[in-house]
C-alpha positions in Angstrom: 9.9 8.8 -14.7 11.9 6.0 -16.2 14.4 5.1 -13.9 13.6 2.5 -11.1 13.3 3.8 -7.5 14.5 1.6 -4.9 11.2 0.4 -3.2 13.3 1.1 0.9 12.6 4.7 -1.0 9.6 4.8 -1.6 8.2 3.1 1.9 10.3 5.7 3.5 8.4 8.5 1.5 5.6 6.8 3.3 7.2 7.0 6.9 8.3 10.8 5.8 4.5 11.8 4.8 3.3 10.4 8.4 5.6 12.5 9.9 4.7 15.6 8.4 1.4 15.3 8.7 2.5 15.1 12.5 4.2 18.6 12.2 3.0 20.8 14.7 3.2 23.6 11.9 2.1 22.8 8.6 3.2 26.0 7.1 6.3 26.1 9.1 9.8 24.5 7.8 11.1 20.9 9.0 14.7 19.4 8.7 16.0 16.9 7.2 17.9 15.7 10.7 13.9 16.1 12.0 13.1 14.0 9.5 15.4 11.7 9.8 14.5 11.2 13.4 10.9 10.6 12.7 12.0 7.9 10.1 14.3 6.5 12.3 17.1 6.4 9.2 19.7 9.5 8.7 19.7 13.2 6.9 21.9 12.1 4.5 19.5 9.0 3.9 16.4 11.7 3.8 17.9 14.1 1.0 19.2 11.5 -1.4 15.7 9.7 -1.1 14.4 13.4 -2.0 16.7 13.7 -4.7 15.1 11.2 -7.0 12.7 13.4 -7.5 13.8 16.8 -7.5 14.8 19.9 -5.7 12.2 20.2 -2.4 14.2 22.5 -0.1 17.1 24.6 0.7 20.5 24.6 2.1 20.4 25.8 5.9 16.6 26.6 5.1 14.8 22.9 5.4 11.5 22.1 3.7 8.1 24.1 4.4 6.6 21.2 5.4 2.9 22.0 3.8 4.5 21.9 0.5 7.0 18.8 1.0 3.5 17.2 2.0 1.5 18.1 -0.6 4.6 17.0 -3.1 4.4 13.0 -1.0 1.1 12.4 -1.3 1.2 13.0 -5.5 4.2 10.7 -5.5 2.9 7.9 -4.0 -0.5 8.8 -5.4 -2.5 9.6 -2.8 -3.9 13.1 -3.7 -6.8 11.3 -5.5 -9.0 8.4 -4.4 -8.6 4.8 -6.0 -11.2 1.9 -6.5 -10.6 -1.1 -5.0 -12.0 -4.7 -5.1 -10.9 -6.9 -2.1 -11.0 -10.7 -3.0 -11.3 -13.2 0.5 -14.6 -12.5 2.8 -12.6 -14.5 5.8 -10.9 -12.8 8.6 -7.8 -11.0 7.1 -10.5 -9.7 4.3 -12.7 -8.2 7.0 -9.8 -6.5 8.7 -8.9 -5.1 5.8 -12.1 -3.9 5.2 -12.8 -2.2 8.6 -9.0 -0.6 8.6 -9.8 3.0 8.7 -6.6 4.2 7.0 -7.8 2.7 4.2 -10.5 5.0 3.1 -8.6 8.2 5.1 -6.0 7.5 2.2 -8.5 7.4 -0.3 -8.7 3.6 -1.1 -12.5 3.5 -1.5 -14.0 -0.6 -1.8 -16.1 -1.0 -4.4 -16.5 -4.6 -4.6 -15.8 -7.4 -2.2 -16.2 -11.1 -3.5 -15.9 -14.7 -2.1 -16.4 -18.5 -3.6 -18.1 -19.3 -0.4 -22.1 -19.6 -1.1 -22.5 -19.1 2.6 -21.2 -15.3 2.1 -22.7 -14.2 -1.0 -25.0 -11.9 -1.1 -24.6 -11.0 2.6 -23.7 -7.2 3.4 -20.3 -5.8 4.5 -21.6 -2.4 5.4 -22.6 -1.0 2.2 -21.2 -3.5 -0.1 -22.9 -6.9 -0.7 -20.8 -9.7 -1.3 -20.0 -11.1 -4.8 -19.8 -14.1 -6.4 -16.7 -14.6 -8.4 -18.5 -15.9 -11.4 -19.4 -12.2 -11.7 -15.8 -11.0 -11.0 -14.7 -9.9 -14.6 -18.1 -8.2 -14.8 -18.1 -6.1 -11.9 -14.3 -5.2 -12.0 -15.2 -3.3 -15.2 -18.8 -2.1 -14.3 -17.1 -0.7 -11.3 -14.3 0.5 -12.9 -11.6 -1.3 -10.4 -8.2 -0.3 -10.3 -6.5 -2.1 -7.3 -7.4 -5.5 -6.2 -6.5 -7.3 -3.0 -6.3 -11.2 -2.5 -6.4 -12.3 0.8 -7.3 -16.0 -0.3 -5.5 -19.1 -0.1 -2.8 -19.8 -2.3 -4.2 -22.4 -4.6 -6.6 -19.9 -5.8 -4.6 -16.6 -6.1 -3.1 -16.9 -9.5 -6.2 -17.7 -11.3 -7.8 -14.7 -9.4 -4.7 -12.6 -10.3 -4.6 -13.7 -14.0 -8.1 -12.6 -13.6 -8.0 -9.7 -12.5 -5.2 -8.7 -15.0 -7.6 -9.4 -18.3 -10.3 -7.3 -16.6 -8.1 -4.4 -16.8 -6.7 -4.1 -13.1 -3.6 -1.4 -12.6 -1.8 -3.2 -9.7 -2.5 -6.5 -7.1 -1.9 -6.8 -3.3 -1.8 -10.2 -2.6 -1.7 -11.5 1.1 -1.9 -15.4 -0.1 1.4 -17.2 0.3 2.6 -17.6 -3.1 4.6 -15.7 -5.7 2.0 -14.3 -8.5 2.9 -14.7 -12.1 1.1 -11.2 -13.9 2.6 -9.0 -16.7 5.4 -6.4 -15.5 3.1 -3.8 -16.4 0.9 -5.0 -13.1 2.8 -4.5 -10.2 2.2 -6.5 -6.9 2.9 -6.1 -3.6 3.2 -9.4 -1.8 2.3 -9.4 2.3 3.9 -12.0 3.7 3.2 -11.9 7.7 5.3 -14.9 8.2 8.4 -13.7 6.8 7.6 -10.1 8.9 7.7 -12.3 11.7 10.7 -14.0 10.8 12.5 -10.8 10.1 11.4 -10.0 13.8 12.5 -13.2 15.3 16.0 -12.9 13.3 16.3 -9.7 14.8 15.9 -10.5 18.0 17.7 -13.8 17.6 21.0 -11.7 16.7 20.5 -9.1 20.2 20.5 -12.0 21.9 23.8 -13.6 20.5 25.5 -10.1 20.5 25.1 -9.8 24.5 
């Protein structure tokens, strides 16, 4: 698939799987108007998201919703499991580590490392922590496909550049700073200020509307 899907898209395919997988009847049909409800956006919004990849279900008749299901999860890749290396032993790291939905969606960690010599070697359930002077090595030993940095700024792009020349497929980078890596490497940037922001705005702009 060539063309560029608008990435509002693709997080609603997310929002669309979640509700599904809420269907009270997995074999039974949903709507798009149902749909649309769950992911608080429109019908109209729903189908044209759908479109971009195909034909899922029929005029009048909905979507069975076990197929339109099955269909989401290979699309955003989630009918497999992936390796993951999380990079930052601090406090967002060990939230990440102990958020369930991570390994119910098949993101298995493989590898956790830190710089501090405090936390090396110490045991995050199964995993024992690394030293990044082993980083290359055990991202390909370990065969890595996802990393995520939840580090401080001034140390993310060496990390990500990294992390890139040992092979990694894609980054998610909690630190607060705008990673420079190949366009063949995609990255997802977490940025819980500007959420917050977003919030505030919102409720900045109720607040003047009233």
């Amino acid at each position: 698939m060539n063309r560029k899907i608008p990435q509002s898209t693709v997080r609603r395919l997310s929002h669309y799987l979640r509700s599904l997988e809420s269907f009270p009847k997995s074999e039974g049909t949903v709507s798009s108007e149902e749909l649309a409800a769950w992911g608080q956006t429109t019908a109209a919004q729903v189908r044209k998201d759908l479109s971009h990849f195909g034909s899922f279900g029929k005029r009048g008749l909905g979507y069975q919703a076990g197929e339109l299901s099955k269909s989401l999860r290979t699309l955003l890749g989630i009918d497999r499991s992936w390796k993951v290396a999380l990079v930052g032993a601090g406090r967002i790291g060990l939230a990440l580590y102990e958020y369930p939905a991570f390994r119910s969606r098949g993101y298995d960690c493989v590898a956790i490392f830190d710089s501090d010599p405090s936390k090396i070697g110490t045991a995050w359930g199964d995993q024992s922590i690394c030293a990044l002077e082993v980083f290359e090595e055990v991202i390909k030993e370990r065969d890595v496909e996802l990393v995520i940095l939840a580090i401080p700024a001034d140390s993310a792009q060496e990390v990500a550049s990294r992390a890139v020349e040992a092979g990694v497929n894609g980054i998610l980078n909690f630190a607060p700073i705008r990673l420079n890596v190949p366009a063949e490497v995609p990255v997802e940037d977490v940025n819980l200020v500007i959420e917050l922001e977003a919030l505030s705005f919102q409720i900045t702009q109720r607040k003047q509307d009233v």
